[in-house]
MMTF fields as JSON, N, C-alpha, C and O atoms, coordinates in Angstrom:
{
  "mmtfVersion": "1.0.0",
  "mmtfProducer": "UNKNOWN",
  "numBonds": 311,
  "numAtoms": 312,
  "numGroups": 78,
  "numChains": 1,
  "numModels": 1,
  "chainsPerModel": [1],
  "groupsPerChain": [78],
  "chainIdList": ["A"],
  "bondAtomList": [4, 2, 8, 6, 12, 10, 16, 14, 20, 18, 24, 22, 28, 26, 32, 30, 36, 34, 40, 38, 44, 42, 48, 46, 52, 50, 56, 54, 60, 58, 64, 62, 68, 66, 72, 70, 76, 74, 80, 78, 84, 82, 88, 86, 92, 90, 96, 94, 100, 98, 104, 102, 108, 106, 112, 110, 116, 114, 120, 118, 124, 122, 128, 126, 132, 130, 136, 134, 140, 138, 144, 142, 148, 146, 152, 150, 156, 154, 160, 158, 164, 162, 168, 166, 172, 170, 176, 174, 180, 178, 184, 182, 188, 186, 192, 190, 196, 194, 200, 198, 204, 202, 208, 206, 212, 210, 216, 214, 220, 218, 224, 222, 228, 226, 232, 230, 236, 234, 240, 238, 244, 242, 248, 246, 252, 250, 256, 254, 260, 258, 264, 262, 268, 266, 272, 270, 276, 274, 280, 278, 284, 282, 288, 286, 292, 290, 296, 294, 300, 298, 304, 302, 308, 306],
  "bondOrderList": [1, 1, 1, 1, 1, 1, 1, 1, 1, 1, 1, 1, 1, 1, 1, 1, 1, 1, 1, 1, 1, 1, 1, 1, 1, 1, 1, 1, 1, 1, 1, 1, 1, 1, 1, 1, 1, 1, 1, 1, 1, 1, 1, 1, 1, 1, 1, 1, 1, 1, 1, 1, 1, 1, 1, 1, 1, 1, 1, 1, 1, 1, 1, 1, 1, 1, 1, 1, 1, 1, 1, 1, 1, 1, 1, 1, 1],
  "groupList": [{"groupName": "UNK", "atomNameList": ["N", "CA", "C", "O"], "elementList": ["N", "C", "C", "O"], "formalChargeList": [0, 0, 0, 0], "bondAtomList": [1, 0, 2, 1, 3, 2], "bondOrderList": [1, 1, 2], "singleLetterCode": "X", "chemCompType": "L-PEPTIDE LINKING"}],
  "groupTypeList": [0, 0, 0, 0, 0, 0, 0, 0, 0, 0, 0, 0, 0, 0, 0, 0, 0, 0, 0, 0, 0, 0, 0, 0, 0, 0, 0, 0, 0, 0, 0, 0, 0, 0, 0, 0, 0, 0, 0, 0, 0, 0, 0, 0, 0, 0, 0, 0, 0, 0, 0, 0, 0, 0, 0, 0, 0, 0, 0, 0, 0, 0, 0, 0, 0, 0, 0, 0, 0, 0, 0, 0, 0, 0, 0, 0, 0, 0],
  "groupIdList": [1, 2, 3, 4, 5, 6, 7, 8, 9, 10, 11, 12, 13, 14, 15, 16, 17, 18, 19, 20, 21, 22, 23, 24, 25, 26, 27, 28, 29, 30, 31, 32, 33, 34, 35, 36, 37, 38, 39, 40, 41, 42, 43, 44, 45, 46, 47, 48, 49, 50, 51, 52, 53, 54, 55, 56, 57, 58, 59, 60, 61, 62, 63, 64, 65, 66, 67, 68, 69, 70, 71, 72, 73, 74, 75, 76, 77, 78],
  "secStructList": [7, 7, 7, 7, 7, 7, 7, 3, 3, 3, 1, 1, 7, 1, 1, 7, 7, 4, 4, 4, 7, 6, 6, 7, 7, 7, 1, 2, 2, 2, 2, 2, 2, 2, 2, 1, 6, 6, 6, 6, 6, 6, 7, 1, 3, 3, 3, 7, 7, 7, 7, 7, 6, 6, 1, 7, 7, 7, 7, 7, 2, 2, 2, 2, 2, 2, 2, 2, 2, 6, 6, 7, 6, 6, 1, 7, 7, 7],
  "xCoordList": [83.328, 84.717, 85.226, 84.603, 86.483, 87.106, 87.831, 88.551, 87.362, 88.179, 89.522, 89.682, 90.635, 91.771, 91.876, 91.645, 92.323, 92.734, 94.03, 94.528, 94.532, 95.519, 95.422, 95.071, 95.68, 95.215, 96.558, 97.519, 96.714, 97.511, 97.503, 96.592, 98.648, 98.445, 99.723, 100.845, 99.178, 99.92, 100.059, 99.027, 101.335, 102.278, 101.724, 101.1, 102.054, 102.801, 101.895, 101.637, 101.563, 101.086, 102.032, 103.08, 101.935, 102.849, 103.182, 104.338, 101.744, 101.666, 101.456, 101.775, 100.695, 100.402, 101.407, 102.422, 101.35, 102.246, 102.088, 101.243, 102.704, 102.516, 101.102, 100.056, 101.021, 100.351, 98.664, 97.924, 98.21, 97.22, 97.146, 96.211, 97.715, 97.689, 98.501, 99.309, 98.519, 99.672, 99.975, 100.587, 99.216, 99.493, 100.486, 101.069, 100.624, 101.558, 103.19, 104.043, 103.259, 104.598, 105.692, 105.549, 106.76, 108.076, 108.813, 108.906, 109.805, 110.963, 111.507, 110.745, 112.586, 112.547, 111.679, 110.897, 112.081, 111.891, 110.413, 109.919, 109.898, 108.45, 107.335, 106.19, 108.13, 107.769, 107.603, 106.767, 108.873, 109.43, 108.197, 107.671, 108.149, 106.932, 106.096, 105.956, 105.144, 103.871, 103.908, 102.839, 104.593, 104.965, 105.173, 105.179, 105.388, 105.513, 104.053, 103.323, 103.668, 102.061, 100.894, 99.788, 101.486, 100.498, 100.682, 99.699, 101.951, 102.051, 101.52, 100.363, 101.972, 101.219, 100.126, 99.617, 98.766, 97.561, 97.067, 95.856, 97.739, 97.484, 97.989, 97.678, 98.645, 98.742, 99.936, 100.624, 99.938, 100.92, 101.604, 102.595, 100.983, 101.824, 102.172, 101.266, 103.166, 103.256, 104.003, 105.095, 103.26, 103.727, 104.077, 103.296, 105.442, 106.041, 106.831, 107.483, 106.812, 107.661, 108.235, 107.766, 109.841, 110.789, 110.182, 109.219, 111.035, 110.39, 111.712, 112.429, 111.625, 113.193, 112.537, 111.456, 113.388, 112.791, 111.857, 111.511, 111.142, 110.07, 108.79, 107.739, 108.916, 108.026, 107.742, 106.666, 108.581, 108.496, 108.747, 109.291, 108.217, 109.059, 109.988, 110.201, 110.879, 112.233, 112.582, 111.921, 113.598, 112.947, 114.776, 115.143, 115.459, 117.427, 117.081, 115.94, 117.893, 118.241, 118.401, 117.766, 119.452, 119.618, 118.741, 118.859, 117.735, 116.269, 115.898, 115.738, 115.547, 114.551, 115.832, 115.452, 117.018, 117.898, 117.591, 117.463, 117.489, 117.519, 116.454, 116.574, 115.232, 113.74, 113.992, 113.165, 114.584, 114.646, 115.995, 116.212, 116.506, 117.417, 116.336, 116.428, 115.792, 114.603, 113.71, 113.164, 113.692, 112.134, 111.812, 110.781, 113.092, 112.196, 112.315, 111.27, 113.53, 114.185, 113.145, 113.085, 112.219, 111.468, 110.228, 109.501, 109.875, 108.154, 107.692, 106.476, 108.559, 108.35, 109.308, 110.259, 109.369, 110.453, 109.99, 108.77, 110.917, 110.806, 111.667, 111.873],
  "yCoordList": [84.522, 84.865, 85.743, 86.711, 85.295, 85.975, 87.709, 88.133, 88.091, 89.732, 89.692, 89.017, 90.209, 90.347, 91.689, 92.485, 92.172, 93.392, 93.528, 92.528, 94.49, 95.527, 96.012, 97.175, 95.281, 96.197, 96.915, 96.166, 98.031, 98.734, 99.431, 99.87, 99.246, 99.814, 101.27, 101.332, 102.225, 103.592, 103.335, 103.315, 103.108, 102.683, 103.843, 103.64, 104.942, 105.937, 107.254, 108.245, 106.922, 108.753, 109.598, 109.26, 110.766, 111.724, 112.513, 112.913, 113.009, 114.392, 114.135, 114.927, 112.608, 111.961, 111.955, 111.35, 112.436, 112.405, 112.213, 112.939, 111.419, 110.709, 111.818, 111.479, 112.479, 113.219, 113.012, 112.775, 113.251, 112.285, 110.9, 110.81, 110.043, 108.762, 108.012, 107.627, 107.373, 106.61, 105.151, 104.268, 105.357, 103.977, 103.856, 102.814, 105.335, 105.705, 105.11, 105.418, 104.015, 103.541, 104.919, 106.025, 104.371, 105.911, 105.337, 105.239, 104.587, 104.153, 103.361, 103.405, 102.852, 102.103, 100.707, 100.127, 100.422, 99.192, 98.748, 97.645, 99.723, 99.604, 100.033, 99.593, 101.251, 100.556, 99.621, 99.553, 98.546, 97.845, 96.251, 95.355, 96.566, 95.208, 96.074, 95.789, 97.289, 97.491, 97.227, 96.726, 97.368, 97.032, 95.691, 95.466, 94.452, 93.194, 92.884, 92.452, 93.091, 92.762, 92.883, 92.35, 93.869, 94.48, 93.83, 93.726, 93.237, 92.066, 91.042, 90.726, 90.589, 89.111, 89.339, 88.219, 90.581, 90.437, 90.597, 90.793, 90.545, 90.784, 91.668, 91.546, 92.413, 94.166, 93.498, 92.492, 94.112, 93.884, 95.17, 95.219, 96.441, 97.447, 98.119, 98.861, 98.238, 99.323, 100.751, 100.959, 101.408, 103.039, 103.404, 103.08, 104.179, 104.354, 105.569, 106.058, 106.08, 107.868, 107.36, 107.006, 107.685, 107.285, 108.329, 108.988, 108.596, 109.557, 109.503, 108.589, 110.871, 111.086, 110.666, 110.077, 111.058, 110.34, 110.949, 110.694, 112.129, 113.048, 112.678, 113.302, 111.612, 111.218, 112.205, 112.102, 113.077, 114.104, 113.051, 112.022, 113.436, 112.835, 113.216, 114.429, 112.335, 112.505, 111.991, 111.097, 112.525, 111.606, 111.86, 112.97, 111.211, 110.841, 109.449, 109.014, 108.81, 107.665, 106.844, 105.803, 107.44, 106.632, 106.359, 105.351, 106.983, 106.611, 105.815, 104.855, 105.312, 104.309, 103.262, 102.133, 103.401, 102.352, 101.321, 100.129, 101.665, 101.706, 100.985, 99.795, 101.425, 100.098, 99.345, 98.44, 99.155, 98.514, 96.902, 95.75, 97.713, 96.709, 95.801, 94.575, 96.201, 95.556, 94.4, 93.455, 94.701, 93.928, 92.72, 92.287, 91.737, 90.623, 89.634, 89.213, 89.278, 88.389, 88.062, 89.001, 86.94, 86.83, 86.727, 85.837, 87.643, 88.321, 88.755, 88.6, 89.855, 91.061, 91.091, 90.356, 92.221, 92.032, 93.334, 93.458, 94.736, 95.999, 95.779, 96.637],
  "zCoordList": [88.775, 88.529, 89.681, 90.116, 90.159, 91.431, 90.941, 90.038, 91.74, 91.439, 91.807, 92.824, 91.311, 92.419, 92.636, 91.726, 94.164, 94.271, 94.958, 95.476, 95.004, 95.57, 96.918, 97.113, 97.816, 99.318, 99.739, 99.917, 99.89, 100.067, 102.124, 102.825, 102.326, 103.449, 103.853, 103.352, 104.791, 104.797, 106.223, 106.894, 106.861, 108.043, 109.059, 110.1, 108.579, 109.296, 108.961, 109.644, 107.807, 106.949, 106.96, 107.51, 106.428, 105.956, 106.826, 106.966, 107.879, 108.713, 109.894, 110.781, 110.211, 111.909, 112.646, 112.302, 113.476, 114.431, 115.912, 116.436, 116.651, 117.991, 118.516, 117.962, 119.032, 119.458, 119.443, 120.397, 117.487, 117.041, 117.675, 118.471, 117.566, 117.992, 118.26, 117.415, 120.18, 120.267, 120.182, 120.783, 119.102, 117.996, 116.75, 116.453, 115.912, 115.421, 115.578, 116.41, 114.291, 114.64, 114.62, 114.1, 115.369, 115.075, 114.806, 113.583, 115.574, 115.823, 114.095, 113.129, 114.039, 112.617, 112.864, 112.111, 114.093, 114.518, 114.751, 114.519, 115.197, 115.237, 114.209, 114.111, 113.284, 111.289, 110.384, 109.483, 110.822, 110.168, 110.839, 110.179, 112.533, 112.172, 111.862, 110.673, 112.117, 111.735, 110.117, 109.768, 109.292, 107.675, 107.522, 106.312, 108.293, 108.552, 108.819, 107.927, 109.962, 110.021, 109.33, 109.419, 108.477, 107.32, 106.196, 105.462, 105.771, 104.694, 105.352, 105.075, 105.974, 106.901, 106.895, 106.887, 106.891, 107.322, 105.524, 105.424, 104.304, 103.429, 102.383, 101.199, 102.768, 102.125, 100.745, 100.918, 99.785, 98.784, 98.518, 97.79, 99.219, 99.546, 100.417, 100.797, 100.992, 102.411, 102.038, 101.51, 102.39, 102.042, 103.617, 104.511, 103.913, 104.757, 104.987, 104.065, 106.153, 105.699, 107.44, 108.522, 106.614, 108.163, 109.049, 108.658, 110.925, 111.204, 112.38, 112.788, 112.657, 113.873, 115.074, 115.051, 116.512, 117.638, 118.203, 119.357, 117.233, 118.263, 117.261, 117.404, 116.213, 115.543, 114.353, 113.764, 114.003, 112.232, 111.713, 112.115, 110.565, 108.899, 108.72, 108.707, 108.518, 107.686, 106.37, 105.841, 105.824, 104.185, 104.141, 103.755, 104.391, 104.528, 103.805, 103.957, 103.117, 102.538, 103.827, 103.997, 104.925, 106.036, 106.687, 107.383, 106.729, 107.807, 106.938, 107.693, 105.65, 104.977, 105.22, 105.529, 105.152, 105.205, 106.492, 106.212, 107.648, 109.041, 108.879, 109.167, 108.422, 108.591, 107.426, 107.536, 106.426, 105.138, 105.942, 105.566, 107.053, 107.51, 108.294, 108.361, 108.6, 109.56, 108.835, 109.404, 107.446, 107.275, 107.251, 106.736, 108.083, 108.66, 107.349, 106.853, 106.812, 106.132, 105.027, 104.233, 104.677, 103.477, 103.753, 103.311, 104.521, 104.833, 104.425, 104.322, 103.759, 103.09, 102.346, 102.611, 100.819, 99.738, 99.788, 99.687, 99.971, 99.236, 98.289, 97.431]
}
């Protein structure tokens, strides 16, 4: 009997910031595919924390708006 699971993936993290690693998506745009690639490679969740242009967290309606405009028509469904 097949198991099903939940693979969940975390974009961005809460506290990483460019510095840690410059792999770290920032931009909306470069959230919005790393959250695309991560459904495409499987994920049924993407956890995501917008971030300004020096790579903080921001948590504005307008910053999740901005990558939510992004996500790449029916790839992904938030």
């Amino acid at each position: 009997m097949a198991q099903k699971i939940i693979i969940t993936c975390a974009i961005t993290g809460a506290i990483h910031t460019p510095s840690m690693s410059p792999y770290l998506p920032v931009t909306p745009q470069q959230i919005a595919e790393a959250a695309i690639a991560a459904a495409e490679a499987g994920a049924a969740i993407v956890h995501l924390h917008a971030r300004d242009p020096e790579g903080l967290e921001v948590a504005t309606p307008a910053d999740a708006r901005e990558i939510l405009a992004l996500k790449g028509g029916d790839k992904v469904a938030f």
